[in-house]
C-alpha positions in Angstrom: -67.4 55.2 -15.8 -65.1 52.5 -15.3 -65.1 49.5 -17.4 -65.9 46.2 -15.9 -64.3 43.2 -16.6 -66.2 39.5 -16.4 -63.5 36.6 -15.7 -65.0 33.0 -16.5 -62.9 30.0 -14.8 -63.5 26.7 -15.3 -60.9 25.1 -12.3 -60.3 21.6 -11.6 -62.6 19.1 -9.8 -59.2 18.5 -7.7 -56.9 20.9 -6.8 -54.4 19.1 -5.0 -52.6 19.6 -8.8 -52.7 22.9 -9.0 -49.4 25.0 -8.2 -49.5 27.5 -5.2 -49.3 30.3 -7.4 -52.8 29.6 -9.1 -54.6 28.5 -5.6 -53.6 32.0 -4.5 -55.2 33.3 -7.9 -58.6 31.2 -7.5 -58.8 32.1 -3.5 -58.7 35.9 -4.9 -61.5 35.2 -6.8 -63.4 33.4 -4.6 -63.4 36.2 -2.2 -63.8 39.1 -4.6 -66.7 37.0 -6.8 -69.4 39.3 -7.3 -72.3 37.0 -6.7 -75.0 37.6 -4.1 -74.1 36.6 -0.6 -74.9 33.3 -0.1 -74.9 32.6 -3.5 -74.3 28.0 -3.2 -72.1 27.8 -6.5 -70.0 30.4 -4.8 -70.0 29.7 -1.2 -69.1 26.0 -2.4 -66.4 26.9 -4.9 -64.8 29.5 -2.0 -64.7 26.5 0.9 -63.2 24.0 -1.6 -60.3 26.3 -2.2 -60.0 27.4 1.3 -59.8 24.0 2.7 -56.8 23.1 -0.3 -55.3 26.5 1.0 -55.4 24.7 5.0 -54.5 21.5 3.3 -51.8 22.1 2.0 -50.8 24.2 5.1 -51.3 21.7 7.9 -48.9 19.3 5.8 -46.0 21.2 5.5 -46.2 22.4 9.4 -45.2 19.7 12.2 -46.8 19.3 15.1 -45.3 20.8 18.2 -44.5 17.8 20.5 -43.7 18.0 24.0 -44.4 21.7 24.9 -46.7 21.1 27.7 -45.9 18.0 29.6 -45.7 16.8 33.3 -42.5 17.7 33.6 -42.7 21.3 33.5 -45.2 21.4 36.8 -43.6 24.0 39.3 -40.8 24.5 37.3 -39.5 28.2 37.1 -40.7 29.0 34.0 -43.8 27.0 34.1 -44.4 30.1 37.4 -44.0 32.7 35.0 -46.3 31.7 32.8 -48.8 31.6 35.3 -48.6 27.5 35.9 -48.7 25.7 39.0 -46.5 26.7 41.5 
């Protein structure tokens, strides 16, 4: 038999001040955590980390601006795409 290993965290209420490198750690957790489906302590503790993960995400990418606009009606490659002609 294999042994088992039992990994107690105690993370922080906020973890906006956490480094990437440990997010990464506690979202490997959360989705490997051996509770019962639908367990709330765990379902919570996995959404809080997965909404720092898209947090963080969303504000390091920029919006794309301008990529569909008025301007590109029945232009060539507006047609190709399958636009309005």
């Amino acid at each position: 038999m294999k042994p088992g290993y039992t990994i107690t965290i105690s993370p922080p209420k906020d973890l906006t001040g956490i480094t990437d490198t440990y997010l990464v750690f506690l979202w490997h957790l959360s989705q490997n955590n051996p509770a019962p489906f639908g367990d709330p302590e765990a379902c919570r503790f996995a959404e809080k980390v997965g909404r720092e993960i898209i947090r963080r995400f969303i504000e390091n990418v920029g919006p794309e601006l301008w990529v569909v606009q008025g301007a590109h009606i029945g232009s060539p490659a507006a047609v190709q795409k399958g636009g309005a002609a």
